[in-house]
SERO-4910 file (N, C-alpha, C, O; in steps of 0.05 Angstrom, whole numbers):
BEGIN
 pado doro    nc1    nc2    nc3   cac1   cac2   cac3    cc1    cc2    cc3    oc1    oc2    oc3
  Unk    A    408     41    -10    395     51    -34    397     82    -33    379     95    -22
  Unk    A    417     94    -44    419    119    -41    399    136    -54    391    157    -44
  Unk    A    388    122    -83    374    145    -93    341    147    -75    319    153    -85
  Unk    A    346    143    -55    324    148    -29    334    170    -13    320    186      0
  Unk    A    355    170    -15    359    194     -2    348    221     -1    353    237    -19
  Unk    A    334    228     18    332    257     20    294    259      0    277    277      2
  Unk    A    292    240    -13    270    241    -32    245    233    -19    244    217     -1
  Unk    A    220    247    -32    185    239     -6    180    215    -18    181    212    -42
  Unk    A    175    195      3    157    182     -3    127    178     14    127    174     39
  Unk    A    107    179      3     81    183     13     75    159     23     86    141     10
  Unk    A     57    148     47     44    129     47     24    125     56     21    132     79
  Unk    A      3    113     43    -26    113     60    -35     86     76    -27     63     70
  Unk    A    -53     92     94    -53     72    115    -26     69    133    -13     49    138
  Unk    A    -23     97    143     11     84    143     11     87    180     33     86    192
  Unk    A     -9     88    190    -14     89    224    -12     53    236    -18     46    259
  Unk    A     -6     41    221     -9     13    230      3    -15    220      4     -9    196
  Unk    A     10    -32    221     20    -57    207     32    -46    195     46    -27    202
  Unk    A     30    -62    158     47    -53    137     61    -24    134     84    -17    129
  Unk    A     29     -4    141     43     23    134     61     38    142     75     53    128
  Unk    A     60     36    174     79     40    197    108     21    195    131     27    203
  Unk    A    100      3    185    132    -17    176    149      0    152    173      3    147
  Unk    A    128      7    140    137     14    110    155     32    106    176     30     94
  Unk    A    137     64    129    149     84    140    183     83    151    204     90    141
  Unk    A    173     69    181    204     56    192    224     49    165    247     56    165
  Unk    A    215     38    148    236     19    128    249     54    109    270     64    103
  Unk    A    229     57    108    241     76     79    257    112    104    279    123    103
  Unk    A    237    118    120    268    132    132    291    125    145    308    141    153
  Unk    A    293     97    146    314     90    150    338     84    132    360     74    135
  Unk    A    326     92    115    345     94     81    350    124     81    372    133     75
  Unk    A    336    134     85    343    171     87    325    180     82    329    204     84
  Unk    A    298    176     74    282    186     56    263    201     74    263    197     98
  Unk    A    245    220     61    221    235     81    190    228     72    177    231     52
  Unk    A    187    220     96    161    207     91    137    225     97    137    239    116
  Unk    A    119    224     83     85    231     91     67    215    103     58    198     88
  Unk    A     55    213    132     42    197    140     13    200    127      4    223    125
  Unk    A     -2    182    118    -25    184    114    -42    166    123    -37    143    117
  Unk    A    -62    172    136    -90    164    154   -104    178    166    -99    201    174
  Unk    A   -126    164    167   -155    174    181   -146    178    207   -154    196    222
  Unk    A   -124    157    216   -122    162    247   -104    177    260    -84    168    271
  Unk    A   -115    206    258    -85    227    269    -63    226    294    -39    232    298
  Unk    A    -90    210    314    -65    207    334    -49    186    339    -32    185    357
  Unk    A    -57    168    322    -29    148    320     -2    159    303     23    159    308
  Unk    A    -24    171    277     -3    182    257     18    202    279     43    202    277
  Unk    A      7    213    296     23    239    305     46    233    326     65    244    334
  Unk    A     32    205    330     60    186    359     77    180    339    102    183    342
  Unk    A     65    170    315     84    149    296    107    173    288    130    168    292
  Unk    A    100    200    276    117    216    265    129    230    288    149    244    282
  Unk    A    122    231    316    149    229    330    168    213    330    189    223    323
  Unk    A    168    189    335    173    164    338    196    169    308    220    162    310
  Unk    A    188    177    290    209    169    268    222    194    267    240    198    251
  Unk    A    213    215    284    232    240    278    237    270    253    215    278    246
  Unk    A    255    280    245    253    304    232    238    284    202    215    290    195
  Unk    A    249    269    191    240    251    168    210    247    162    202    238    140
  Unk    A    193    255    180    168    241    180    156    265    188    163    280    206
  Unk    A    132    269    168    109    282    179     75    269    173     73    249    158
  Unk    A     52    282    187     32    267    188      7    284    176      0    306    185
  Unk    A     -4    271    159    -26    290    142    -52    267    147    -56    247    132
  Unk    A    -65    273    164    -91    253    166   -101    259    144    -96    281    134
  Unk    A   -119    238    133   -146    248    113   -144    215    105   -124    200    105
  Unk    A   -171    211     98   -185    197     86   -178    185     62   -180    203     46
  Unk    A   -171    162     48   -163    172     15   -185    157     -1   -183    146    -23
  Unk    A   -205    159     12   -236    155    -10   -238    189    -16   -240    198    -39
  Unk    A   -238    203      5   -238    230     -6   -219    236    -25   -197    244    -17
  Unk    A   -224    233    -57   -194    253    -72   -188    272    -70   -166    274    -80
  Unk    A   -198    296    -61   -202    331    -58   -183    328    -37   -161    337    -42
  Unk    A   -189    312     -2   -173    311     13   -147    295     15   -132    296     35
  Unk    A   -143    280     -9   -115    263    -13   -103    284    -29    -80    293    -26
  Unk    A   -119    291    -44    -94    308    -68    -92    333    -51    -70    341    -57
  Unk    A   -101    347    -36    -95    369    -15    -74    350      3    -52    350    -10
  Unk    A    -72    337     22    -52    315     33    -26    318     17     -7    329     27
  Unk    A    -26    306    -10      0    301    -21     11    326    -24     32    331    -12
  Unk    A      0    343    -39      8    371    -48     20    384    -24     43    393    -28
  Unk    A     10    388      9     24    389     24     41    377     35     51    385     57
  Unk    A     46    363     26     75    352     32     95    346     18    116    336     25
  Unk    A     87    352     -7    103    367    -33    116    393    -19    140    393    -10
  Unk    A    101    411    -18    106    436     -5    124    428     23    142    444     25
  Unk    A    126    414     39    135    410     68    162    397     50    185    406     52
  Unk    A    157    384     40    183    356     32    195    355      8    218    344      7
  Unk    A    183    365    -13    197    372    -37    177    346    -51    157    333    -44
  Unk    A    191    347    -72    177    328   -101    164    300    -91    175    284    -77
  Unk    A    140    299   -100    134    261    -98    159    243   -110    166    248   -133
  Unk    A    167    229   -100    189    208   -109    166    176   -114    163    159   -131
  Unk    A    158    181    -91    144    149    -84    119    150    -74    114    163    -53
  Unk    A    100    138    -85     79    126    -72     71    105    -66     69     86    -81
  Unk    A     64    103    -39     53     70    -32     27     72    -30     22     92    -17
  Unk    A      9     62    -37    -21     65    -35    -31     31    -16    -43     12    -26
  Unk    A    -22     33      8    -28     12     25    -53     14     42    -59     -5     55
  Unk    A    -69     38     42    -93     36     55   -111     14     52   -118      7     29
  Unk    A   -123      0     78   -144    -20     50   -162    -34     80   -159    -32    105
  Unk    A   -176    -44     69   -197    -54     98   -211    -83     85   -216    -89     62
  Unk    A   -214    -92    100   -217   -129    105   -253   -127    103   -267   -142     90
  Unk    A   -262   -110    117   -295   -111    122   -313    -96     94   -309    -77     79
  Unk    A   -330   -112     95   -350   -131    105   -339   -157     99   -333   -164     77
  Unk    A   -337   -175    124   -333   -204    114   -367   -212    117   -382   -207    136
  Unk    A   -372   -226     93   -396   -233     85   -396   -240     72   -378   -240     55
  Unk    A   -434   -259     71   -438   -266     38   -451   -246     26   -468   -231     36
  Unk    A   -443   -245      5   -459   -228    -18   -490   -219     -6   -497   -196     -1
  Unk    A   -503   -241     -3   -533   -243      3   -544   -234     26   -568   -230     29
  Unk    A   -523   -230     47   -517   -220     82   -501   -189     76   -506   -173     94
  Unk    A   -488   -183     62   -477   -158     66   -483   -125     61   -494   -120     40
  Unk    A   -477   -104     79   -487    -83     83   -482    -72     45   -459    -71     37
  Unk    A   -495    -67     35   -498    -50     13   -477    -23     16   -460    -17     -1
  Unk    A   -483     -9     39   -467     11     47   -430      0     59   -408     13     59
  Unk    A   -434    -16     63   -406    -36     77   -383    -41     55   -358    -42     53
  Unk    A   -407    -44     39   -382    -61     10   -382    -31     -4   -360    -24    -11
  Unk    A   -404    -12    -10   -396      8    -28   -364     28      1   -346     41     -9
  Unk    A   -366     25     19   -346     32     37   -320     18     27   -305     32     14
  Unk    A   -314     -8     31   -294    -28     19   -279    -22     -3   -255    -21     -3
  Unk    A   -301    -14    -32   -292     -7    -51   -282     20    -45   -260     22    -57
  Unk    A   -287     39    -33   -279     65    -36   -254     66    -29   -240     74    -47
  Unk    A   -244     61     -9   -227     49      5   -206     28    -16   -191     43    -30
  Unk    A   -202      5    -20   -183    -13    -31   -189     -3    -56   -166     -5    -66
  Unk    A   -206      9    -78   -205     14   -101   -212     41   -104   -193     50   -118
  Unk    A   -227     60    -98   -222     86   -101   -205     93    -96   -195    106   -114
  Unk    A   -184     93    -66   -173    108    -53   -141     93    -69   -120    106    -66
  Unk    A   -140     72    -82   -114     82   -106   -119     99   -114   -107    120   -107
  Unk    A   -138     99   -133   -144    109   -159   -139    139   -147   -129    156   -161
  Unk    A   -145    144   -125   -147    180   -116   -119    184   -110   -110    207   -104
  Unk    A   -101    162   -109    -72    162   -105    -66    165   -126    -60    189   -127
  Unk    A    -64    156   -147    -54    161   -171    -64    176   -187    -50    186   -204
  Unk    A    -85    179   -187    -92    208   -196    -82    234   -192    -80    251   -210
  Unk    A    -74    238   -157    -62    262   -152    -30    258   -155    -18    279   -151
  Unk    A    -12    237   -159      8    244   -159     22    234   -185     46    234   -189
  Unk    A     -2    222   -205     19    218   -231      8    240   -243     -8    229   -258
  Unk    A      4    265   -246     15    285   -266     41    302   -262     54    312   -281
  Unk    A     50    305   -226     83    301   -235     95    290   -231    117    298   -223
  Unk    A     92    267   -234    107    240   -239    120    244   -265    143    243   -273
  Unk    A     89    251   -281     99    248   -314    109    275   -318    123    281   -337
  Unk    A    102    292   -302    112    320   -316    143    314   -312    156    316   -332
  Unk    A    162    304   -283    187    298   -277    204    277   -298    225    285   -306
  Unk    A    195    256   -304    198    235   -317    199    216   -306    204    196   -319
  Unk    A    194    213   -268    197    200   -260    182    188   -236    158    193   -240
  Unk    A    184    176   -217    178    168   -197    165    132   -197    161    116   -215
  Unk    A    162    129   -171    147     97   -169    117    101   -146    115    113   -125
  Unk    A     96     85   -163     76     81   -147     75     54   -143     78     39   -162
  Unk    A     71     42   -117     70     14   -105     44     19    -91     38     37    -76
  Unk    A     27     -4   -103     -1    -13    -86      4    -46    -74     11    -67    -85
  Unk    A      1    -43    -57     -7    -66    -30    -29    -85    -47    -51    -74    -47
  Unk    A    -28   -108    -61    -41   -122    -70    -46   -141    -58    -35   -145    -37
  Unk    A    -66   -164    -70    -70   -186    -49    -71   -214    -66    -73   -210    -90
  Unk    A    -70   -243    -58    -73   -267    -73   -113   -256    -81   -121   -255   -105
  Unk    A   -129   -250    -60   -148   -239    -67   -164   -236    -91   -186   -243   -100
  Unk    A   -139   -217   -100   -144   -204   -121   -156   -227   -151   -176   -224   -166
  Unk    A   -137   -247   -150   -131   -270   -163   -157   -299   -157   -166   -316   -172
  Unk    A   -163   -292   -125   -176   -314   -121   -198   -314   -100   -195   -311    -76
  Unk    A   -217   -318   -110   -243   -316    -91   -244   -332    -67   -237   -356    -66
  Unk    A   -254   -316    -41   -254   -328    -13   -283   -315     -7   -297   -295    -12
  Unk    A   -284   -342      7   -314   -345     20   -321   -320     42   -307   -316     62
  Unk    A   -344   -306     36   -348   -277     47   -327   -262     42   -320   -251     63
  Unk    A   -311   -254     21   -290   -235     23   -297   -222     -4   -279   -214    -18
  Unk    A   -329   -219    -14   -333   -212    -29   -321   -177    -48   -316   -173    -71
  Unk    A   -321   -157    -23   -323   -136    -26   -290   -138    -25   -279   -124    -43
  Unk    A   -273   -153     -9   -243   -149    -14   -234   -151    -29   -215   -139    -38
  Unk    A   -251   -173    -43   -230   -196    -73   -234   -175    -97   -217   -165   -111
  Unk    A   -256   -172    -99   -271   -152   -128   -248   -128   -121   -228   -128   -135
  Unk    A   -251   -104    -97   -232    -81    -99   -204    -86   -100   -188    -68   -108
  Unk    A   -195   -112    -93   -170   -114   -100   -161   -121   -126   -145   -109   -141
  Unk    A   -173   -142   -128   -178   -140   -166   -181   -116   -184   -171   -116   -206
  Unk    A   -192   -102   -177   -193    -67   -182   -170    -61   -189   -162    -55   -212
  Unk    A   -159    -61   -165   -130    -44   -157   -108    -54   -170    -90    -39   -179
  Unk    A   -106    -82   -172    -85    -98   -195    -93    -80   -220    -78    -63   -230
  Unk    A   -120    -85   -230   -124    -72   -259   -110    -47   -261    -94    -43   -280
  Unk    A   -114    -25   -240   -109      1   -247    -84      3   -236    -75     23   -226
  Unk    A    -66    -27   -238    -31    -22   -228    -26    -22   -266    -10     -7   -278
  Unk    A    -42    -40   -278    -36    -48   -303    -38    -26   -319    -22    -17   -335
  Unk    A    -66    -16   -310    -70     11   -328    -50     39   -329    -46     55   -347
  Unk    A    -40     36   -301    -30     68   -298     -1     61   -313     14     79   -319
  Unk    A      5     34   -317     33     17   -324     31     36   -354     45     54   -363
  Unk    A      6     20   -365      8     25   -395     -1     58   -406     -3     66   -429
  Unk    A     -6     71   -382     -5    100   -390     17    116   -380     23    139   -388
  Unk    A     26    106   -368     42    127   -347     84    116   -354    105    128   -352
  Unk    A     76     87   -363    104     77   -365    125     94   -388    149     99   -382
  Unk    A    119     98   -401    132    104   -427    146    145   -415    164    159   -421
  Unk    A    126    146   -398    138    170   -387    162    175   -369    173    196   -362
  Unk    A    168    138   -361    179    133   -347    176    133   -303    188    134   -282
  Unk    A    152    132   -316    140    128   -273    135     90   -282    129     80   -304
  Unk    A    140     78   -260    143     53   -247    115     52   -231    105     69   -216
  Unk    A    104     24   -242     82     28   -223     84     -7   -222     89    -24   -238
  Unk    A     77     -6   -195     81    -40   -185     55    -48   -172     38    -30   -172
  Unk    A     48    -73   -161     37    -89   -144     55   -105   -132     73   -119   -142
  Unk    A     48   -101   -104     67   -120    -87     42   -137    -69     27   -125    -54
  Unk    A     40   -172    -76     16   -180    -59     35   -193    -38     45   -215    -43
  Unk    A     39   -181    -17     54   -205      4     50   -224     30     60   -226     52
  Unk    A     27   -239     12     16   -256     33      2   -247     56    -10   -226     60
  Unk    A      8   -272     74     -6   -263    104      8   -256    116     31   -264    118
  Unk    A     -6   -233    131      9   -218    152     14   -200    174     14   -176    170
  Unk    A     18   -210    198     10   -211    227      7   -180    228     25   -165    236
  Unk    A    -22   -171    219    -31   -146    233    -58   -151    241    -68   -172    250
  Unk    A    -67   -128    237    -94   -120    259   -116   -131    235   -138   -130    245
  Unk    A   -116   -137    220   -134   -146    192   -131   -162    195   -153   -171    203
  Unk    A   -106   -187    194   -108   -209    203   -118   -223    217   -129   -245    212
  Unk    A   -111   -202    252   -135   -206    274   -162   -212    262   -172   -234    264
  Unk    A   -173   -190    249   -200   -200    238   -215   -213    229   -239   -219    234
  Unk    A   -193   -221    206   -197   -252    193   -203   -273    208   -224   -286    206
  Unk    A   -182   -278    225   -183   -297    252   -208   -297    258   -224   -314    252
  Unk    A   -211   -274    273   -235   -277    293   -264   -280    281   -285   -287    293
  Unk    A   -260   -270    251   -295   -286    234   -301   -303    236   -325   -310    237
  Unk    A   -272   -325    240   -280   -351    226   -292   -359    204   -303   -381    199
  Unk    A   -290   -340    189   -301   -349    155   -273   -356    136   -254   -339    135
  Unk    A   -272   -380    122   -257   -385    101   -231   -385    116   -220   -371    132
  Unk    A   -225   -415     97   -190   -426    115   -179   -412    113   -163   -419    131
  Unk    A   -165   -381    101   -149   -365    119   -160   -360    148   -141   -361    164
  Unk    A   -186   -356    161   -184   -354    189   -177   -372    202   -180   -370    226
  Unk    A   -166   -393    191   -169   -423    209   -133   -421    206   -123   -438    220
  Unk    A   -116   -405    194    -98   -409    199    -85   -397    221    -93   -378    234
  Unk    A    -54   -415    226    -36   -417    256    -30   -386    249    -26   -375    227
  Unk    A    -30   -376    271    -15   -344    270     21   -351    267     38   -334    260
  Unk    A     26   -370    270     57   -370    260     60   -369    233     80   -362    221
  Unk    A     39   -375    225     50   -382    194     48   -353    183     58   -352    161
  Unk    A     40   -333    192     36   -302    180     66   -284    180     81   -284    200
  Unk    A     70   -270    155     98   -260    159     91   -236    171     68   -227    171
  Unk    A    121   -219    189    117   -201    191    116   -177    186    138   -173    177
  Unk    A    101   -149    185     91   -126    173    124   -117    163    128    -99    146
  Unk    A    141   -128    173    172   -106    171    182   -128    139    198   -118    123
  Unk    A    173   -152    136    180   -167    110    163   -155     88    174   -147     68
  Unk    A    136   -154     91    130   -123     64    138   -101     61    131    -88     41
  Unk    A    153    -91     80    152    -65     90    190    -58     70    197    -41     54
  Unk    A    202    -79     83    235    -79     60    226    -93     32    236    -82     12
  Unk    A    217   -103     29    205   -110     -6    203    -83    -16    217    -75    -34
  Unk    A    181    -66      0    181    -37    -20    200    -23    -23    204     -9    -42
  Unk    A    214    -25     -2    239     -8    -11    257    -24    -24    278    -13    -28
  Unk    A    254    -50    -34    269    -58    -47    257    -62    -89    268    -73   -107
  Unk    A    239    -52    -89    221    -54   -108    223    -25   -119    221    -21   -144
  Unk    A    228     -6   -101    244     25   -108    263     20   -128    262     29   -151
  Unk    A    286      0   -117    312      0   -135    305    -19   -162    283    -23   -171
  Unk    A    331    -30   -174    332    -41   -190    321    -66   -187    322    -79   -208
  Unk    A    309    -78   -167    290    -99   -160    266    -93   -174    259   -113   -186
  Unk    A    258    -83   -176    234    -77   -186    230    -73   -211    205    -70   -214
  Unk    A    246    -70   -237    257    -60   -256    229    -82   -262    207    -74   -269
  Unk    A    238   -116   -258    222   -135   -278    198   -139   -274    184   -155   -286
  Unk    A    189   -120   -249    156   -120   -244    138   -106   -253    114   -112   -250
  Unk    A    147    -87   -266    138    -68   -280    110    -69   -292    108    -81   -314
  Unk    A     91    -59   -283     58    -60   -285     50    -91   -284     33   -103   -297
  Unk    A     65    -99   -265     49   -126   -261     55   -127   -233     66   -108   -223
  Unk    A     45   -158   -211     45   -163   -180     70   -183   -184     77   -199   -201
  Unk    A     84   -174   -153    102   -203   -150     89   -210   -121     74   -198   -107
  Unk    A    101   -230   -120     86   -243    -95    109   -241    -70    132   -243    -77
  Unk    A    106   -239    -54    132   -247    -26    128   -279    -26    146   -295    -18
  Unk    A    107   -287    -35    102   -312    -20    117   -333    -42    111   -357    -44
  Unk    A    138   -321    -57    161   -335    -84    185   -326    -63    191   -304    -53
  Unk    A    196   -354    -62    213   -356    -42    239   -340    -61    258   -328    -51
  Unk    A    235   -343    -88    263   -326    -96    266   -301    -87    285   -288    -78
  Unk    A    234   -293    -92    231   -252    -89    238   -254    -54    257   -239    -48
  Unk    A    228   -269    -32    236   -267    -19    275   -270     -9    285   -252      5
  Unk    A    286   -286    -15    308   -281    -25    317   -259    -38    333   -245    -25
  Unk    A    311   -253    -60    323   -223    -69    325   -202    -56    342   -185    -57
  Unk    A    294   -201    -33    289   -184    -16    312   -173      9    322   -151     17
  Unk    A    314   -207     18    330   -206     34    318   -208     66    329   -204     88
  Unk    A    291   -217     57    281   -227     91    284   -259     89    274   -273    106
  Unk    A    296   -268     71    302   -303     75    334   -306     74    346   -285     76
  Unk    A    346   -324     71    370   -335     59    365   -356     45    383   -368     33
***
């Protein structure tokens, strides 16, 4: 995919699983990445680890003051936003409604639904000022379907579909791409978690059946190109054996 070449792409949550896959995937197309997370010193092994391509801007992305400071420097370090992935997102509080921290779930939301919204807020005004670019959010079946104690997940992810739709129908005509990618289960450290609640038949499932973080991780860079053309302010799923196929983590 050449037109990756040389071009930023940002990613948040990007110290772990998906985001660290994501990273790996897209400089290995050529592209220069922004690490983003709370956790600097993974971020700071990880952007050795990938070399001149990669740099690491910790911060928070519930904070927007400290995301849109984040991106802007690495505008300045890397040249133009090309891409955004907004994959930050957190599993906790698993609970019921009636059991859960007040403070836990307004955390959750900040996090899986603020901390888009503070993504796209700071990087579609030059998106649209350019005419261009792609924002990809990490979506979930979630979003779509209620699980037992996953109250605070399902609602912010549901969020975050909405405001893939919304930024679609404001931002499209300017020509920025904005996607949902929900790709199933998948063998990270959230997963772990799930597991170990034991709440609701996703914890009860075989860890084989979970794909791995590097199969969402080539979807986005394949959702950059002309793959992505027919997703356009809406979710595809990995878990559609065609998209997987198109992707190219099946035959």
């Amino acid at each position: 995919m050449a037109e990756l070449e040389g071009k930023l792409v940002a990613i948040t949550g990007a110290a772990r699983g998906i985001g660290a896959a994501a990273a790996r995937a897209f400089v290995a197309k050529g592209a220069r990445v922004a690490l983003i997370s709370r956790d600097a010193a993974a971020l700071k092994v990880l952007a050795a680890d990938l070399g001149r391509g990669a740099l690491a801007f910790p911060c928070d992305v519930s904070d927007a003051a400290a995301l849109k400071t984040a991106l802007s420097q690495a505008e300045v370090a890397l040249g133009p936003l090309e891409v955004l992935v907004n994959n930050a997102g957190v599993i906790d509080p698993i609970a019921h409604i009636a059991d859960a921290s007040p403070a836990a779930f307004a955390r959750a939301v900040s996090v899986n639904l603020n901390g888009v919204f503070n993504g796209m807020h700071a990087a579609l005004p030059g998106m649209i000022a350019r005419g261009r670019g792609t924002i990809l959010t990490i979506g979930s079946g979630a979003a779509h379907n209620p699980q037992e104690g996953w109250a605070a997940y399902c609602s912010s992810k549901a969020g975050a579909y909405m405001l893939t739709r919304a930024a679609h129908l404001e931002a499209g005509p300017a020509g920025v791409r904005v996607i949902s990618l929900s790709p199933g289960t998948v063998a990270t450290d959230m997963q772990a978690a799930i597991k170990a609640s034991g709440v609701n038949p996703v914890s009860q499932l075989d860890w084989s059946v979970h794909i791995p973080p590097e199969w969402p991780a080539q979807a986005l860079v394949w959702l950059c190109g002309p793959g992505g053309d027919a997703y356009l302010g809406q979710e595809v799923s990995l878990r559609d054996e065609a998209v997987r196929q198109a992707v190219g983590v099946v035959k």
